[in-house]
C-alpha positions as CSV (number, residue, x, y, z in Angstrom):
1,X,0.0,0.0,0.0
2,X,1.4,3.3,-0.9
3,X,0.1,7.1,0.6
4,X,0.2,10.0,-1.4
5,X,-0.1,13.6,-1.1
6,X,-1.9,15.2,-4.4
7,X,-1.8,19.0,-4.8
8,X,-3.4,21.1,-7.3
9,X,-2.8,24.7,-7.6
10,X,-5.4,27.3,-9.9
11,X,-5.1,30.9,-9.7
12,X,-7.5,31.0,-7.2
13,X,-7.6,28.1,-5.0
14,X,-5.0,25.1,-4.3
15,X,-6.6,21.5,-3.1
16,X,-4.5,19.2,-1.3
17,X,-5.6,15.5,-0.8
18,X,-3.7,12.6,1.0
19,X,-4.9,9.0,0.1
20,X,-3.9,5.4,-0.3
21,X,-3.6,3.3,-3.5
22,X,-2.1,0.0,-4.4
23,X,-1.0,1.2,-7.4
24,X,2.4,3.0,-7.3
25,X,2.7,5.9,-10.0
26,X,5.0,5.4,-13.1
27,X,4.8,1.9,-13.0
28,X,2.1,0.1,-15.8
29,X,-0.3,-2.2,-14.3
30,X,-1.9,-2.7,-17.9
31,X,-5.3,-1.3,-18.8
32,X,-7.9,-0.7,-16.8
33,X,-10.4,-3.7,-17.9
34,X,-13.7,-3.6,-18.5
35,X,-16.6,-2.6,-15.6
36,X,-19.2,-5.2,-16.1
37,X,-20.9,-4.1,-13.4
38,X,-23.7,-1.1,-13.0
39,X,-21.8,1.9,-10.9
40,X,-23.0,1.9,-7.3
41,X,-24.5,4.8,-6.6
42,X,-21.3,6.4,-4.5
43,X,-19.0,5.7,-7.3
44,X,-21.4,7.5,-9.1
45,X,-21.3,10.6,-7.2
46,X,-17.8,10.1,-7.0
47,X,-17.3,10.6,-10.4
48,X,-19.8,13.3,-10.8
49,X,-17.6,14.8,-8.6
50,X,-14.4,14.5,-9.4
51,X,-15.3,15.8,-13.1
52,X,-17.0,18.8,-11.6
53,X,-13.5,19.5,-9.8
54,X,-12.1,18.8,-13.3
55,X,-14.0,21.7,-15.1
56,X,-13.9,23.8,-12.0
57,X,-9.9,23.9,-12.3
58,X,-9.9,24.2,-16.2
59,X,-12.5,27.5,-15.5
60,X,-10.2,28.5,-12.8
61,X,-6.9,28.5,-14.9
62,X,-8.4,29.8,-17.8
63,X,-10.7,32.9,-17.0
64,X,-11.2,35.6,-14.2
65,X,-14.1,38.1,-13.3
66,X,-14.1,39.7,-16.4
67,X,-15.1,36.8,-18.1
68,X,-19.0,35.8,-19.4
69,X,-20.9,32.9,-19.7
70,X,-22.7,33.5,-22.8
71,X,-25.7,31.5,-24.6
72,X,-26.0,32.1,-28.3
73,X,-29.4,30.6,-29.7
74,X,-30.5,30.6,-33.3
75,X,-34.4,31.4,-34.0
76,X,-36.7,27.8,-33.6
77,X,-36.7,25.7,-36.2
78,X,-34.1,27.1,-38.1
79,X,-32.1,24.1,-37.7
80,X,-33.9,20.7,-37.7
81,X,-30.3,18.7,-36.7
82,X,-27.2,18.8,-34.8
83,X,-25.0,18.5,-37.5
84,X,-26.6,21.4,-39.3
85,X,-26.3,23.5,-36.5
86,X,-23.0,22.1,-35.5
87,X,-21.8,23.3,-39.4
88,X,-22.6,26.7,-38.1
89,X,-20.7,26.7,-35.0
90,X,-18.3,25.9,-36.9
91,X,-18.2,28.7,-39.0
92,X,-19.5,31.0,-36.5
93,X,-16.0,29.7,-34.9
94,X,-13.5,30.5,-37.7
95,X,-15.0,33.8,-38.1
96,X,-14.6,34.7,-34.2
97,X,-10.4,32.7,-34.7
98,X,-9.7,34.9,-38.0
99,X,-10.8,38.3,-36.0
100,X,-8.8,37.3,-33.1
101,X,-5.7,36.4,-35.0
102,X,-5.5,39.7,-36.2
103,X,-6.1,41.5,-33.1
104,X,-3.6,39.1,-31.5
105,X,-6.3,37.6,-29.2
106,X,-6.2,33.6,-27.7
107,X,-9.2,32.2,-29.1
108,X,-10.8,29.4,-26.2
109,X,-13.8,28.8,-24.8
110,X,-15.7,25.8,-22.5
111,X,-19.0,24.8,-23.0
112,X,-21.7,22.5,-24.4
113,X,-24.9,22.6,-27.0
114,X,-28.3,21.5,-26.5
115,X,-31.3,21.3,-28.0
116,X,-35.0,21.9,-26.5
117,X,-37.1,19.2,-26.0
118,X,-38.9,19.8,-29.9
119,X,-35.3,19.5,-31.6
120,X,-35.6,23.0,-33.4
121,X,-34.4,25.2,-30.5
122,X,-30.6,24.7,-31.2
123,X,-28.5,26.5,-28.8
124,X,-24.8,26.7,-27.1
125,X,-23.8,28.3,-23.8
126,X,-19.7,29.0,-23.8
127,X,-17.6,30.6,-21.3
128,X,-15.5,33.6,-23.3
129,X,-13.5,36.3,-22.2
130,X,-14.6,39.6,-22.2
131,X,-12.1,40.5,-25.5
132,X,-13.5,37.2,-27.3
133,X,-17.3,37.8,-26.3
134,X,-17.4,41.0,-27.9
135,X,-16.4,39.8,-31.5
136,X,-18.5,36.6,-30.8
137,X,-21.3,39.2,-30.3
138,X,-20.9,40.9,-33.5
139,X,-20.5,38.0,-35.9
140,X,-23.2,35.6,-34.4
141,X,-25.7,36.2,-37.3
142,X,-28.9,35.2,-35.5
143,X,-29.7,38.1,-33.2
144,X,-33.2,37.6,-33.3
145,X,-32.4,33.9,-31.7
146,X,-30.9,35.5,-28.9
147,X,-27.3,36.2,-26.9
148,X,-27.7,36.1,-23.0
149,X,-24.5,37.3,-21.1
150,X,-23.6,36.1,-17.5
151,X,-20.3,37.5,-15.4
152,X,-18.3,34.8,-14.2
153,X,-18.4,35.0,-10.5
154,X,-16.1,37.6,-9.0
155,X,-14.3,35.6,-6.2
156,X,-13.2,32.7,-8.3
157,X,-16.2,30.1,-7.0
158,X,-16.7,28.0,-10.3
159,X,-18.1,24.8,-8.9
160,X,-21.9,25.2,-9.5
161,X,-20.8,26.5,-13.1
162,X,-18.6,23.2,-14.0
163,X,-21.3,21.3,-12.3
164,X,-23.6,23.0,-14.7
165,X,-21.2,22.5,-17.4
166,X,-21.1,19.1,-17.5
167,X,-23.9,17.5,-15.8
168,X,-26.4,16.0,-18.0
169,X,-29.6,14.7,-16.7
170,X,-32.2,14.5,-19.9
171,X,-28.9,13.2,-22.6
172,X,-28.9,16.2,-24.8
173,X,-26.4,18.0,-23.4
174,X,-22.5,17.9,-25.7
175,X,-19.4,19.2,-24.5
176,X,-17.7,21.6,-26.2
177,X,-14.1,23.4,-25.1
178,X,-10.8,24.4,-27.4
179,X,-7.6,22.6,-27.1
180,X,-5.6,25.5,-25.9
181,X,-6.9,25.6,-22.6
182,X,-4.6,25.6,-19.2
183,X,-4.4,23.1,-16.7
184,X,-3.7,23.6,-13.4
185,X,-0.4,22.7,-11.7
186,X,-0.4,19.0,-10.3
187,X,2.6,17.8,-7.8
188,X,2.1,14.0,-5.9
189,X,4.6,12.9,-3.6
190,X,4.7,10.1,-0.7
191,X,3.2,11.4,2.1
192,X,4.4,10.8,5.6
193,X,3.0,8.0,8.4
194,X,2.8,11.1,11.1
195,X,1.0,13.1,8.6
196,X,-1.5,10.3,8.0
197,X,-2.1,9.8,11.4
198,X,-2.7,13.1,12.7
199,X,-5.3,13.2,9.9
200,X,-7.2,10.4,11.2
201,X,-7.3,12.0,15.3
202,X,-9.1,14.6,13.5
203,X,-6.2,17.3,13.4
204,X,-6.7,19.3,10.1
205,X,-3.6,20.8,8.3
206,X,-2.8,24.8,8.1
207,X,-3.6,26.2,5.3
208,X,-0.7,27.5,3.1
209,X,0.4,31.5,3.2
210,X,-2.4,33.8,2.5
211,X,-5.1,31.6,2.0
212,X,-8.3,30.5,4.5
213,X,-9.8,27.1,4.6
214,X,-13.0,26.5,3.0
215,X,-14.7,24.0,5.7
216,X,-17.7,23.3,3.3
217,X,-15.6,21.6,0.8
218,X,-13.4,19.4,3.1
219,X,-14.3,15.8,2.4
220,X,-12.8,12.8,3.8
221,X,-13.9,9.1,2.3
222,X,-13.2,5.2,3.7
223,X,-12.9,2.8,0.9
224,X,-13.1,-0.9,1.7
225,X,-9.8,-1.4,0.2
226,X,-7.4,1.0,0.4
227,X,-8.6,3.1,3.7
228,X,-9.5,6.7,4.7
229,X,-8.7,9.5,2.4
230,X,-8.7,13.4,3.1
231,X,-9.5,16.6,1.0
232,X,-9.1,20.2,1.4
233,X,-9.6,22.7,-0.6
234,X,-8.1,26.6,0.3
235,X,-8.8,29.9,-1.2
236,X,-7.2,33.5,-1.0
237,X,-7.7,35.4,1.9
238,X,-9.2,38.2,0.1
239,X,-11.9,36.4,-1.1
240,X,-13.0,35.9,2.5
241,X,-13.8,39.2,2.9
């Protein structure tokens, strides 16, 4: 059994997790095999939530306050199928990359399309900077389908947005991001017995210069296998205010 200690740093947050695994990183223990069985319900939450971390990181590393979360919509019925409207996004995409090459602007963007429940309401909701939202507002060509701007939150909280993003309860929801987006900064190393053990008398760890512990997303999990595991999740200081 080998213990870790995973930390992920975003511009505005780093999470730090200790946990056990059999596995030790680097070395190939072939593929993963094939999951026969139906996911129990808390594997399925832990998934759900370990992809809404996912997005909430990518969000994180990639935008600030000044970013939007836009929805552009084309007029019912104008499209009767996703690759129709897909062809347009397309398009609509080019047009927005061409634009920003000249102005020297990055081009990337997060986000899924959907349809209503008729199949003719074709829409998308992207998160864009506030440079990249204003050309995608003047070359989307269906004003009369509608563009409704959000502001990304301003202290850096993107978990009900990523858990927006990608959750899909009905199945018409597709992801949608660019390939140029950041990641955030991941570092794993061995983590030590005393460190381990202090976790599991309850004893929570300080939380790194200039940032506050948010209680509300510490989790800790028991798995039948390989033990207890802890996260914690910090954020600046200055969003506490």
């Amino acid at each position: 059994m080998y213990t870790y200690k995973r930390i992920v740093k975003c511009p505005n947050s780093i999470e730090i997790e200790y946990y056990h695994t059999i596995r030790k990183p680097g070395k190939y223990y072939g593929g993963r095999g094939l999951n026969r069985n139906l996911t129990k319900e808390k594997q399925r939450k832990a998934n759900e939530m370990r992809t809404t971390r996912k997005w909430e990181r990518i969000i994180d590393c990639n935008y600030d306050s000044s970013g939007w979360f836009c929805r552009f919509s084309a007029p019912f019925g104008v499209f009767d199928s996703e690759e129709k409207f897909m062809r347009e996004v397309r398009n609509f995409f080019d047009r927005i990359k061409r634009r920003c090459r000249k102005k020297n602007i990055e081009f990337k963007y997060i986000g899924f399309r959907e349809c209503g429940k008729l199949g003719k309401n074709w829409h998308m909701h992207i998160i864009l900077s506030d440079e990249v939202m204003k050309i995608a507002k003047e070359y989307w060509r269906y004003k009369d389908g509608g563009i409704n701007l959000t502001p990304l939150y301003s202290k850096g909280n993107y978990e009900k947005l990523a858990d927006y993003i990608h959750k899909d309860v009905c199945g018409e929801k597709r992801m949608m991001a660019s390939r140029n987006l950041k990641r955030p900064e991941v570092s794993v190393k061995p983590a030590s017995k005393k460190e381990i053990r202090r976790l599991e008398r309850g004893q929570l760890i300080e939380p790194p210069k200039g940032y506050y512990f948010c209680k509300d997303e510490f989790a800790s999990y028991i798995n039948d296998i390989t033990g207890a595991s802890f996260y914690f999740k910090f954020k600046p200081l200055e969003f506490q205010k």
